[in-house]
Biopython code that builds the backbone (N, CA, C, O; Angstrom):
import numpy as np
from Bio.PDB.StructureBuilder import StructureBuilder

atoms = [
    (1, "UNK", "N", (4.137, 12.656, -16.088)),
    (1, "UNK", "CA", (3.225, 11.521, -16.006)),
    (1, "UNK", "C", (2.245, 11.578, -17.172)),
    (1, "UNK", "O", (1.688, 12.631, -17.483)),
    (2, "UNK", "N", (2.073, 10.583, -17.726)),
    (2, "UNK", "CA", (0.881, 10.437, -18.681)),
    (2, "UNK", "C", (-0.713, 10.297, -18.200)),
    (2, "UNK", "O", (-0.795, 10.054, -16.996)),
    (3, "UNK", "N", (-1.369, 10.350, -18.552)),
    (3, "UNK", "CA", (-2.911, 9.904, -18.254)),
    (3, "UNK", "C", (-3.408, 8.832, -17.272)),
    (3, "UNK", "O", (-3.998, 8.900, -16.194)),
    (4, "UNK", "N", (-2.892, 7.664, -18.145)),
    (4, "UNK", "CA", (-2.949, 6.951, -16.954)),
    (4, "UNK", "C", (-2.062, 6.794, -15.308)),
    (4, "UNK", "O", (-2.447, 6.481, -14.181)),
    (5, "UNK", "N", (-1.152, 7.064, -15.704)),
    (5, "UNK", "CA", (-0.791, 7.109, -14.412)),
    (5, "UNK", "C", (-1.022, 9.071, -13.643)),
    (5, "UNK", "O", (-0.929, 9.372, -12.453)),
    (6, "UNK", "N", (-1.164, 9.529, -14.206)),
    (6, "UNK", "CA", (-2.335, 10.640, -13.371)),
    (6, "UNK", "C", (-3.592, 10.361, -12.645)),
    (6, "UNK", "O", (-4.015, 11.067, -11.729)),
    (7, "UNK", "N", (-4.371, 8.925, -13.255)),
    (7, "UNK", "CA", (-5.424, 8.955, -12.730)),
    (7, "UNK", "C", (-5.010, 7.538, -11.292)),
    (7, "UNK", "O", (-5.390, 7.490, -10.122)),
    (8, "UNK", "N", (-4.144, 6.622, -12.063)),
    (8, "UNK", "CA", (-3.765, 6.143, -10.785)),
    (8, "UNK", "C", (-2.816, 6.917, -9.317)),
    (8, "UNK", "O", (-2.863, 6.650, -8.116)),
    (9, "UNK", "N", (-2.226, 7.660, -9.880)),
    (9, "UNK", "CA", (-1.896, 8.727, -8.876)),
    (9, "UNK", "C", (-3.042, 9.322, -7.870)),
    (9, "UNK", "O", (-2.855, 9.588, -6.682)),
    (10, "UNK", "N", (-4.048, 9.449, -8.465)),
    (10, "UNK", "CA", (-5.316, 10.123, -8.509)),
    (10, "UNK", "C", (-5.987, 9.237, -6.914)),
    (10, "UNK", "O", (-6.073, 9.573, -5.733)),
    (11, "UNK", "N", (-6.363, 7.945, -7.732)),
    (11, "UNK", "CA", (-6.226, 7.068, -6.897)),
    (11, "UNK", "C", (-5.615, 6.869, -5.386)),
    (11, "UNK", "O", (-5.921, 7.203, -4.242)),
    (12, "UNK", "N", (-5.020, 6.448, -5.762)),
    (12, "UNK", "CA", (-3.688, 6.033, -4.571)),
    (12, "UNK", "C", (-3.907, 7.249, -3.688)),
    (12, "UNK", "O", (-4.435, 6.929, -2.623)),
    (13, "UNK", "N", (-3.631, 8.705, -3.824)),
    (13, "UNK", "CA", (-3.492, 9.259, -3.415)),
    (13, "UNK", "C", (-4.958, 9.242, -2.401)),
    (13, "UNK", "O", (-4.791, 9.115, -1.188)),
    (14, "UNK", "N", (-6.398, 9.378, -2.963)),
    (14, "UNK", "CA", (-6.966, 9.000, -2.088)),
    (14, "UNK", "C", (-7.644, 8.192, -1.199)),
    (14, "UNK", "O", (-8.521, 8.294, -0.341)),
    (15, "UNK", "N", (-6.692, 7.063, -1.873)),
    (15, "UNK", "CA", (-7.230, 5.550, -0.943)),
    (15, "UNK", "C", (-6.290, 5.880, 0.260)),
    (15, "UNK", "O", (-6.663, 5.808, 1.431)),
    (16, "UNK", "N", (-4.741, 6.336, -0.228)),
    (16, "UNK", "CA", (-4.155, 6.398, 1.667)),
    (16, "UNK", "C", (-4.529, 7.438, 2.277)),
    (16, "UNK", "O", (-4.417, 7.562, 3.497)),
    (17, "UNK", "N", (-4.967, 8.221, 1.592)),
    (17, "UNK", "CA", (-5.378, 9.270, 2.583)),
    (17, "UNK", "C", (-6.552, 8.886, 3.637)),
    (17, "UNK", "O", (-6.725, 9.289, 4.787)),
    (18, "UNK", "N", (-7.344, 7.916, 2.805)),
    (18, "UNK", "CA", (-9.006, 7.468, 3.373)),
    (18, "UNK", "C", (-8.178, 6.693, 4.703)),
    (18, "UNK", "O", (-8.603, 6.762, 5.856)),
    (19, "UNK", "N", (-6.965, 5.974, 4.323)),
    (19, "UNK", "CA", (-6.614, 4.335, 5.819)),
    (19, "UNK", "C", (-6.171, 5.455, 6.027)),
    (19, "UNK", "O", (-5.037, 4.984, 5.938)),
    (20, "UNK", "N", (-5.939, 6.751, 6.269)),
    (20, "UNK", "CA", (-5.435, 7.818, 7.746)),
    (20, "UNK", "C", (-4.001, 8.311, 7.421)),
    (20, "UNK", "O", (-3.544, 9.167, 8.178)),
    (21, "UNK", "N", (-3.297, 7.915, 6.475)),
    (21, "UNK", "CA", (-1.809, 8.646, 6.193)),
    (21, "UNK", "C", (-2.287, 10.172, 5.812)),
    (21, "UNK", "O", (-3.311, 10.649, 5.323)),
    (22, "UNK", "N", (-1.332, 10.575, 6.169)),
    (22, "UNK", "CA", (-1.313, 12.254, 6.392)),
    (22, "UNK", "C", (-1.313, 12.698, 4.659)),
    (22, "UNK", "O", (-0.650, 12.002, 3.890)),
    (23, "UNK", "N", (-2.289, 14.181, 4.002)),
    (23, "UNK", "CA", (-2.034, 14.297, 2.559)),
    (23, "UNK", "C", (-0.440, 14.272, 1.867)),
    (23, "UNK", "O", (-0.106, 13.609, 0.885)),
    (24, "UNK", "N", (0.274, 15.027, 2.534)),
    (24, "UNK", "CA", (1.379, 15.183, 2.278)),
    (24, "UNK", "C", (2.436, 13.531, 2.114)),
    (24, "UNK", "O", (3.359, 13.273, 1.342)),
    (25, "UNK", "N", (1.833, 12.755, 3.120)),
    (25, "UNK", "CA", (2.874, 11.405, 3.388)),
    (25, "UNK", "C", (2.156, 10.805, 2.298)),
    (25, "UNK", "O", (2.981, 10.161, 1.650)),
    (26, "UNK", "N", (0.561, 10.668, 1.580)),
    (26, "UNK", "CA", (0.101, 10.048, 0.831)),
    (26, "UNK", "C", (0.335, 10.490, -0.751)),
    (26, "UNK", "O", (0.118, 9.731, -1.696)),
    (27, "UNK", "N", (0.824, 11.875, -0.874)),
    (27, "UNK", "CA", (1.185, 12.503, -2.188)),
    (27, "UNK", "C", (3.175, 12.369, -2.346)),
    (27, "UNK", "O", (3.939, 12.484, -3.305)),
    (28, "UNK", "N", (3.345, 12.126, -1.107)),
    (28, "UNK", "CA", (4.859, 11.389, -1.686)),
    (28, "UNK", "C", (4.961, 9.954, -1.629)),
    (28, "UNK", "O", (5.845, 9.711, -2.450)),
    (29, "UNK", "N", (4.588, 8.905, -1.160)),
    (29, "UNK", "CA", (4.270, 7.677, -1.046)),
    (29, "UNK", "C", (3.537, 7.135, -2.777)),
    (29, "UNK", "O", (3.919, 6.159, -3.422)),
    (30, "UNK", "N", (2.179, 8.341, -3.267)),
    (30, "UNK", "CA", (2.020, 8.065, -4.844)),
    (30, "UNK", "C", (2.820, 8.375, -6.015)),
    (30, "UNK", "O", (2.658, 7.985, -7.172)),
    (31, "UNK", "N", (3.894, 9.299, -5.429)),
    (31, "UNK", "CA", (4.751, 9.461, -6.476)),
    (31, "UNK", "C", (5.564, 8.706, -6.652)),
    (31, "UNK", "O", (6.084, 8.589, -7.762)),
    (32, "UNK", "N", (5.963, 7.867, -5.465)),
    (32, "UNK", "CA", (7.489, 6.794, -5.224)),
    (32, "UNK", "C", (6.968, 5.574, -5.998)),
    (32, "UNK", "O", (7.735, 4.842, -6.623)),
    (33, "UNK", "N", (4.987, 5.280, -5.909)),
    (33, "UNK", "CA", (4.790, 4.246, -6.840)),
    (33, "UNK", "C", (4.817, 4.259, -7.973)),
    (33, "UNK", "O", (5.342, 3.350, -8.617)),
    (34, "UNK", "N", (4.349, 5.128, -8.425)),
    (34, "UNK", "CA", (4.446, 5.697, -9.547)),
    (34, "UNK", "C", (5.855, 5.416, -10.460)),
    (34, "UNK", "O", (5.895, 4.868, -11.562)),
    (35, "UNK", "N", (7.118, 6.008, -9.593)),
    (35, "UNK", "CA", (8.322, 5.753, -10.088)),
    (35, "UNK", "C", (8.241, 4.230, -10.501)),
    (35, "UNK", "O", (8.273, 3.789, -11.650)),
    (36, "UNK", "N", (8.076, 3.196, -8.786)),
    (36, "UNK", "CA", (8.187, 1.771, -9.201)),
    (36, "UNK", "C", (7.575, 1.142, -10.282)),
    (36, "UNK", "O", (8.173, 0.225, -10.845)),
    (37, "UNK", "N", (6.419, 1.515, -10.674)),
    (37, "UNK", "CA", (5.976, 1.457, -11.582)),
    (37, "UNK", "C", (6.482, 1.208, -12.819)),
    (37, "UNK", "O", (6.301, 0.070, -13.253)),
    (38, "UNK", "N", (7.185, 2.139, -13.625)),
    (38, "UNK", "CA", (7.777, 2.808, -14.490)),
    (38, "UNK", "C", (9.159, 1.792, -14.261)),
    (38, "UNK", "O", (9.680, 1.478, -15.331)),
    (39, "UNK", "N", (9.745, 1.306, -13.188)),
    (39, "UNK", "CA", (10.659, 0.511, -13.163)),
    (39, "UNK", "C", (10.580, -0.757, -13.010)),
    (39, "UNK", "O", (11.498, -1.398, -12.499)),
    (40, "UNK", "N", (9.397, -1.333, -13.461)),
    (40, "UNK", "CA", (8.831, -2.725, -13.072)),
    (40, "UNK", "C", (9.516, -3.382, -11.870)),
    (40, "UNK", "O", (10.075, -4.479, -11.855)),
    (41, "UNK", "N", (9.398, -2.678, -11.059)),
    (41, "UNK", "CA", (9.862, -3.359, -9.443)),
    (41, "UNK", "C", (8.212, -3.465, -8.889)),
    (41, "UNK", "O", (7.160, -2.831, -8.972)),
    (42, "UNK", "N", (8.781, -4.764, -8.248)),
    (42, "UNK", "CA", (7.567, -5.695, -8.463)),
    (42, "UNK", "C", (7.853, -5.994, -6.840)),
    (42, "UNK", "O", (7.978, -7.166, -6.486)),
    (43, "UNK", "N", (7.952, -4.928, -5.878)),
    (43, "UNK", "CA", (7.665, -4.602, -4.566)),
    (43, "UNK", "C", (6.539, -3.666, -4.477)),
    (43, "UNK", "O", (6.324, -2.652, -5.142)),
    (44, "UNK", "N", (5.717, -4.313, -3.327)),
    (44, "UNK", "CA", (4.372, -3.357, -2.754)),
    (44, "UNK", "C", (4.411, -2.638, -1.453)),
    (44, "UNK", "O", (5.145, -3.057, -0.558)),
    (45, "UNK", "N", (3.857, -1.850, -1.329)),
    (45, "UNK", "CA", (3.456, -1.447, 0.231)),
    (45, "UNK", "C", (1.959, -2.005, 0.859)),
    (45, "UNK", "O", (0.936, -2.270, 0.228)),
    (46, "UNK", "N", (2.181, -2.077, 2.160)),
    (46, "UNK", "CA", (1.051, -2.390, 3.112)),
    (46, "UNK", "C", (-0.110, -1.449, 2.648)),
    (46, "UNK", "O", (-1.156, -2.098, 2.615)),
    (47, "UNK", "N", (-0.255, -0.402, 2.353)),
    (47, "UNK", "CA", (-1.671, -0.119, 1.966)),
    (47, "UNK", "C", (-2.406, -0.273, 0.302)),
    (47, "UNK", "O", (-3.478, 0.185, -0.094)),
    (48, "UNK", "N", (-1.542, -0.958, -0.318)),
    (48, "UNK", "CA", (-1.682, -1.723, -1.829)),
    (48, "UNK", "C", (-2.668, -2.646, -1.261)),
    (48, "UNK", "O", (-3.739, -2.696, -1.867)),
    (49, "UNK", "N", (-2.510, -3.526, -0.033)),
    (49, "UNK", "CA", (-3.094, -4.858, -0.018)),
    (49, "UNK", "C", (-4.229, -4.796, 0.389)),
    (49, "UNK", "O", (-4.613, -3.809, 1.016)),
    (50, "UNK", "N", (-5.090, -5.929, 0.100)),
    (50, "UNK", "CA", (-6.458, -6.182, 0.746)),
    (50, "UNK", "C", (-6.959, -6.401, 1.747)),
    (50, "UNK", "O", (-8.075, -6.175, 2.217)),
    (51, "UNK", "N", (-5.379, -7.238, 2.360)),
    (51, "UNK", "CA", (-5.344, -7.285, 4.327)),
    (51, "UNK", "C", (-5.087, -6.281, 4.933)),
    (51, "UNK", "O", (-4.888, -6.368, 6.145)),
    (52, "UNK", "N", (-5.032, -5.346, 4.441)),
    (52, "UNK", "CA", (-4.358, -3.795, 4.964)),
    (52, "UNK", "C", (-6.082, -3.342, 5.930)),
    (52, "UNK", "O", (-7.126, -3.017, 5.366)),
    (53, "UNK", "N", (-5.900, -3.450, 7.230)),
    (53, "UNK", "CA", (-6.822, -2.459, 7.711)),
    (53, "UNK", "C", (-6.525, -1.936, 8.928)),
    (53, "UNK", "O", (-5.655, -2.417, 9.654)),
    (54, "UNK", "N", (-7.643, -0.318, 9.402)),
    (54, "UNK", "CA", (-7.096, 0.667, 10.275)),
    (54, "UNK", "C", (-7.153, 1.553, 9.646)),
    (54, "UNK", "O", (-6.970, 1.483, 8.430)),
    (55, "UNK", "N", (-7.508, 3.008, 10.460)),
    (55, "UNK", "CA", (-7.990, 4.052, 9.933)),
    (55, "UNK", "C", (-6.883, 5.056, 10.497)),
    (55, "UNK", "O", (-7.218, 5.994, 11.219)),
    (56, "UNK", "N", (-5.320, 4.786, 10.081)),
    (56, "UNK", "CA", (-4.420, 5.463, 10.746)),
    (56, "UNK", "C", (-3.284, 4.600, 11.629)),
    (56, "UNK", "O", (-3.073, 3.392, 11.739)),
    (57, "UNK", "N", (-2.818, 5.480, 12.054)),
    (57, "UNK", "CA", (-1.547, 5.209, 12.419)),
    (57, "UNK", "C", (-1.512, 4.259, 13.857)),
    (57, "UNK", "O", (-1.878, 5.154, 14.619)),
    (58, "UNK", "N", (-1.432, 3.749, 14.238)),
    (58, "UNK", "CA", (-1.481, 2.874, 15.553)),
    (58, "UNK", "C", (-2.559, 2.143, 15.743)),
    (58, "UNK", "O", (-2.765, 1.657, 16.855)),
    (59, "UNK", "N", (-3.629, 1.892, 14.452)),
    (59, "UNK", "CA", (-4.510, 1.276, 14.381)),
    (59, "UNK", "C", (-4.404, 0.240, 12.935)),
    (59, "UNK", "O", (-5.213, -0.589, 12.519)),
    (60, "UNK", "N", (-3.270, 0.600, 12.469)),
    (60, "UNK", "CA", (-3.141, -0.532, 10.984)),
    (60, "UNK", "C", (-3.104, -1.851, 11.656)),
    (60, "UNK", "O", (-2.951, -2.177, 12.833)),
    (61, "UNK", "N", (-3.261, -2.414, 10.720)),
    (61, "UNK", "CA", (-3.027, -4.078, 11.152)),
    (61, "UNK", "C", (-3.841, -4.739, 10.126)),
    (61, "UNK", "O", (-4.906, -4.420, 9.598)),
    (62, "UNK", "N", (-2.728, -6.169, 9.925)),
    (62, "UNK", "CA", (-2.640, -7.147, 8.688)),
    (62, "UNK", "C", (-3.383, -8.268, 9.324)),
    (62, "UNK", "O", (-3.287, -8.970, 10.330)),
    (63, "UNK", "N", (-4.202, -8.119, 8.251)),
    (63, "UNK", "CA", (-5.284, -9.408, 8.339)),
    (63, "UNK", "C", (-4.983, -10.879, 7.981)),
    (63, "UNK", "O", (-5.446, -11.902, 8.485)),
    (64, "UNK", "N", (-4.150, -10.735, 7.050)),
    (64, "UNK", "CA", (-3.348, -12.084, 6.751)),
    (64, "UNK", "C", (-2.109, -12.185, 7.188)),
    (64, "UNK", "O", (-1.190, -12.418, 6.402)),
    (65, "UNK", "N", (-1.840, -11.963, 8.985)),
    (65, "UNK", "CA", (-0.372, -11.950, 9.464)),
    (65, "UNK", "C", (0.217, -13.236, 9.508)),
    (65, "UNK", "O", (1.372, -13.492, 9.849)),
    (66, "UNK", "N", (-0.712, -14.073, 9.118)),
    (66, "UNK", "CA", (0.408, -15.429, 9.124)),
    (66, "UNK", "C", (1.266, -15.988, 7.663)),
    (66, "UNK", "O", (2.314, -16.631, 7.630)),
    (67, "UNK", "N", (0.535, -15.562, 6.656)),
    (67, "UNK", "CA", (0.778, -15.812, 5.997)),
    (67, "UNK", "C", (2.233, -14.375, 5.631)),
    (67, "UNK", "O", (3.396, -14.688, 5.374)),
    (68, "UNK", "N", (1.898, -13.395, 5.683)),
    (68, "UNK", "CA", (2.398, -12.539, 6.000)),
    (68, "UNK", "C", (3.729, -12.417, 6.503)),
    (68, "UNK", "O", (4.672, -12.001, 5.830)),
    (69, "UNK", "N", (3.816, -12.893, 8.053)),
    (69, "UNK", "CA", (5.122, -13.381, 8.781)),
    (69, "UNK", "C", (5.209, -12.659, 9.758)),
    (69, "UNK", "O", (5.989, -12.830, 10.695)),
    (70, "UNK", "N", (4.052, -11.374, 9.580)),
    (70, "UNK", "CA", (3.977, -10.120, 10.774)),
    (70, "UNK", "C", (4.108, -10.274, 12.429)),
    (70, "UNK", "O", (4.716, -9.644, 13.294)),
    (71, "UNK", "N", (3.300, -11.338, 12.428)),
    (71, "UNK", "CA", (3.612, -11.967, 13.748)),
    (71, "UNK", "C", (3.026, -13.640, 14.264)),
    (71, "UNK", "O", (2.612, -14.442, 13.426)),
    (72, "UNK", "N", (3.057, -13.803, 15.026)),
    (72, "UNK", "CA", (3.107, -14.939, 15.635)),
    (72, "UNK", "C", (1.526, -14.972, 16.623)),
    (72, "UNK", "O", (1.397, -15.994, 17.297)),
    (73, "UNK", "N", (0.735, -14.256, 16.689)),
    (73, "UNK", "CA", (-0.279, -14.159, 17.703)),
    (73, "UNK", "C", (-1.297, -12.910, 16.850)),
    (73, "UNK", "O", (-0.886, -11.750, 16.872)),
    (74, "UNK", "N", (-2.818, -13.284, 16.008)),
    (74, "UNK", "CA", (-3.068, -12.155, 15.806)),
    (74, "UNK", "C", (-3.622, -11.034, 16.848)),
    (74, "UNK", "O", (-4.106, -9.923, 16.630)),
    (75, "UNK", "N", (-3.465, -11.477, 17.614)),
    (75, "UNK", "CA", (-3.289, -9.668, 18.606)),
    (75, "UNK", "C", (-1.940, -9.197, 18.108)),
    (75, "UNK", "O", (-1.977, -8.078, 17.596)),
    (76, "UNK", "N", (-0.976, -9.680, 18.132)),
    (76, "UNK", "CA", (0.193, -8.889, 17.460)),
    (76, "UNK", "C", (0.135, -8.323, 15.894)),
    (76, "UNK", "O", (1.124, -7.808, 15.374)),
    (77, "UNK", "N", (-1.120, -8.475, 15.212)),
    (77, "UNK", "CA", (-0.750, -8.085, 14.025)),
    (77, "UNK", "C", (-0.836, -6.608, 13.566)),
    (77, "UNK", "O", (-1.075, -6.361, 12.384)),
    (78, "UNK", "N", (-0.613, -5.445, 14.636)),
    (78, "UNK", "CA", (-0.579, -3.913, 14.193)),
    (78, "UNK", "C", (0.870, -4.173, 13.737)),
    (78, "UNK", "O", (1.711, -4.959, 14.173)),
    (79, "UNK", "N", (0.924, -2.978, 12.389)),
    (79, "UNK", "CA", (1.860, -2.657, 11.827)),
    (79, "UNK", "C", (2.137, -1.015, 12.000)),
    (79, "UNK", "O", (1.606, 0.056, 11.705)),
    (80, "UNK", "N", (3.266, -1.509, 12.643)),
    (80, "UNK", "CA", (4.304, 0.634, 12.372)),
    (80, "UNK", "C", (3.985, 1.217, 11.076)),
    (80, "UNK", "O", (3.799, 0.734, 9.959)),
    (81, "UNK", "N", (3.976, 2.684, 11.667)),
    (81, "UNK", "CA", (4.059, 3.382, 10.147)),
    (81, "UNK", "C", (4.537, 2.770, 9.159)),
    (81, "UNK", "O", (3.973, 2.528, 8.092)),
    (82, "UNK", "N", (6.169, 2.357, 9.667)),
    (82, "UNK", "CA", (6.961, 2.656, 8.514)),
    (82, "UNK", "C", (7.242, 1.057, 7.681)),
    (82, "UNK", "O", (7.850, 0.967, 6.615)),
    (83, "UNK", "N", (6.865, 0.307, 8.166)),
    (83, "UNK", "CA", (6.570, -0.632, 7.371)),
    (83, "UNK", "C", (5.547, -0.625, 6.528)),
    (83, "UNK", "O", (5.534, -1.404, 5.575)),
    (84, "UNK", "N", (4.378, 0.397, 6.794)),
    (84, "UNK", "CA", (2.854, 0.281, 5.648)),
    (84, "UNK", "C", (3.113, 0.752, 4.455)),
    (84, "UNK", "O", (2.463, 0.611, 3.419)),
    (85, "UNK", "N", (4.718, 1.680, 4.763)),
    (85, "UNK", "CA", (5.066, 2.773, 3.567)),
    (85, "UNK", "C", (6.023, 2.225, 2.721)),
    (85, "UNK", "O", (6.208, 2.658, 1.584)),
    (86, "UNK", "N", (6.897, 0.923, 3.405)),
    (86, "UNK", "CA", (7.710, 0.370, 3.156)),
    (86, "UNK", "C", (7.853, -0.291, 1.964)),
    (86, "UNK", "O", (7.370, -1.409, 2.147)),
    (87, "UNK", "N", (8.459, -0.151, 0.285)),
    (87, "UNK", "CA", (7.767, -1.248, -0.822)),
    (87, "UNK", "C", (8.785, -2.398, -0.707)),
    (87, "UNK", "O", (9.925, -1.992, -0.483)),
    (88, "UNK", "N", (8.647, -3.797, -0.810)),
    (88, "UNK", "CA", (8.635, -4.851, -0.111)),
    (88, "UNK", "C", (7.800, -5.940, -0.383)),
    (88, "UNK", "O", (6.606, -5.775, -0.637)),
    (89, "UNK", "N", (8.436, -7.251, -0.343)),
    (89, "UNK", "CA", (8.087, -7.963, -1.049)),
    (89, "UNK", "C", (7.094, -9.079, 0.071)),
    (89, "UNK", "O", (7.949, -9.633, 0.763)),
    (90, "UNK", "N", (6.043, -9.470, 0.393)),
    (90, "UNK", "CA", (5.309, -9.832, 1.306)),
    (90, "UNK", "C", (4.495, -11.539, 0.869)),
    (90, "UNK", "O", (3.986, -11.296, -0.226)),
    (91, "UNK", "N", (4.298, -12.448, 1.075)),
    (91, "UNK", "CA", (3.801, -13.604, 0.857)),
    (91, "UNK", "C", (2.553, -14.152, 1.381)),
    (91, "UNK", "O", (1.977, -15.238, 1.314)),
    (92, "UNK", "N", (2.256, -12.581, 2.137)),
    (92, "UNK", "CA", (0.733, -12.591, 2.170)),
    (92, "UNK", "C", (0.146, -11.363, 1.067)),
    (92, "UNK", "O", (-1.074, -11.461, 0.934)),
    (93, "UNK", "N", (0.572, -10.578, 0.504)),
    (93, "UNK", "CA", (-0.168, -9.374, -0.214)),
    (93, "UNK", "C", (-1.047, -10.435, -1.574)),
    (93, "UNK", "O", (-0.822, -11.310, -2.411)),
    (94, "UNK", "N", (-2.277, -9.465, -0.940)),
    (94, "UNK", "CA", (-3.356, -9.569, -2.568)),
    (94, "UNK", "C", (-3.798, -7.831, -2.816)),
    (94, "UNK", "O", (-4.352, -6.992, -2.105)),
    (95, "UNK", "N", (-3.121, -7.825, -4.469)),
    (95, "UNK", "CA", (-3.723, -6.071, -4.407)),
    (95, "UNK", "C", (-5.143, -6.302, -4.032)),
    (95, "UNK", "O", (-5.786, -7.348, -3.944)),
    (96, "UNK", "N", (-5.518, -4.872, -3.803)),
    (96, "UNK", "CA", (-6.970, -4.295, -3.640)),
    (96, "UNK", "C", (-7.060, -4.282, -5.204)),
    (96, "UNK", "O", (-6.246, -4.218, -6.125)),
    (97, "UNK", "N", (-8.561, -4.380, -5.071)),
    (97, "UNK", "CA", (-8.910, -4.252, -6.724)),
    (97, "UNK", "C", (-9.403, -2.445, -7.038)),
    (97, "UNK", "O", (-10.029, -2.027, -8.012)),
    (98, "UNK", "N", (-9.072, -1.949, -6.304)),
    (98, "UNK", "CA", (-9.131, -0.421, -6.657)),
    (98, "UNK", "C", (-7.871, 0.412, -6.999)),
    (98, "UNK", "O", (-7.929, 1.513, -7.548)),
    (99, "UNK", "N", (-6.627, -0.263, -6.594)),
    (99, "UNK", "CA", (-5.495, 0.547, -6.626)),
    (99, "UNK", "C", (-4.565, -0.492, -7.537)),
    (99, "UNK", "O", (-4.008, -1.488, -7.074)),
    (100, "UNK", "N", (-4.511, -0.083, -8.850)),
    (100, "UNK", "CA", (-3.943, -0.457, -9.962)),
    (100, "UNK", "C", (-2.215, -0.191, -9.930)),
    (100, "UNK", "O", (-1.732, 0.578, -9.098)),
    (101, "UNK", "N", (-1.319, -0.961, -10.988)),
    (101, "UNK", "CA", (-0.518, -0.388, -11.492)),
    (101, "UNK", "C", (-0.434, -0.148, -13.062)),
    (101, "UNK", "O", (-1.102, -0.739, -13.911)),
    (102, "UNK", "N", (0.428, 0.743, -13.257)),
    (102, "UNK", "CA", (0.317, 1.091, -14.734)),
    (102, "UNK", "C", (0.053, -0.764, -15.480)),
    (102, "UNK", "O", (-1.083, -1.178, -15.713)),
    (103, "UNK", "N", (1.057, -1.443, -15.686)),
    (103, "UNK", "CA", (1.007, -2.711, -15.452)),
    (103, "UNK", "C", (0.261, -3.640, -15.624)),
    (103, "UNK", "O", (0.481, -4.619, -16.337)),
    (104, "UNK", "N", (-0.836, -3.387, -14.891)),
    (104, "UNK", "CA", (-2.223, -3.785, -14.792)),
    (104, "UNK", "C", (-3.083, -3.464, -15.819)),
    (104, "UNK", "O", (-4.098, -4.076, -16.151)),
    (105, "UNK", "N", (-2.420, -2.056, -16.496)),
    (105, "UNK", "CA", (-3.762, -0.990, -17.156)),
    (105, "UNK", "C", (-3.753, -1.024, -18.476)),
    (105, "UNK", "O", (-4.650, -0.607, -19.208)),
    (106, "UNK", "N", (-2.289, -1.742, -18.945)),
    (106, "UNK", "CA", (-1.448, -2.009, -19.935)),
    (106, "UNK", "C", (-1.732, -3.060, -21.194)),
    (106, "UNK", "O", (-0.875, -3.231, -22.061)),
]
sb = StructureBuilder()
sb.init_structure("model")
sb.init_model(0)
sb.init_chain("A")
sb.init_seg("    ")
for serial, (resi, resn, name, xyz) in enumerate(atoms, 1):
    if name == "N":
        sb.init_residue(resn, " ", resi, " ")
    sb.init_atom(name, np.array(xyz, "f"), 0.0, 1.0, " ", f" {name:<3s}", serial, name[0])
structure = sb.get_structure()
């Protein structure tokens, strides 16, 4: 990795750690972006976005679920793990303005 993407690694790594993903799930989750990155795949995960909130696992949930498609009722809008980790293309995502891609930095 170069510089910049060390420090966005840097990043990432402790913004998911802060929404409650485990260190270990948040230091392989920054490396997989990292890759995408580098491959201009232009899929995100649920904790990239700005609707992303919840401090952990059975407490996530998308703030923009309609736009989204998450569900139909926002009481339904908690999201599973494995969709937050999931990169994926979404029609509600707005990045956070803290968690960059190389891309962005470019």
């Amino acid at each position: 990795m170069n510089t910049v993407e060390i420090d966005i690694f840097m990043v990432r790594l402790r913004t998911f750690a802060d929404k409650g993903l485990p260190t270990n799930e948040a230091e392989t989750l920054a490396d997989k972006l990292a890759l995408r990155d580098r491959e201009s795949d232009d899929r995100r995960v649920c904790l990239e976005c700005q609707h992303f909130a919840g401090q952990g696992a059975g407490s996530w949930r998308c703030g923009n679920w309609q736009t989204a498609g998450v569900a139909i009722r926002s009481r339904d809008a908690q999201l599973p793990g494995d969709l937050v980790v999931q990169l994926q293309r979404c029609d509600g995502f707005t990045a956070q303005p803290t968690i960059h891609t190389t891309r962005d930095r470019r």
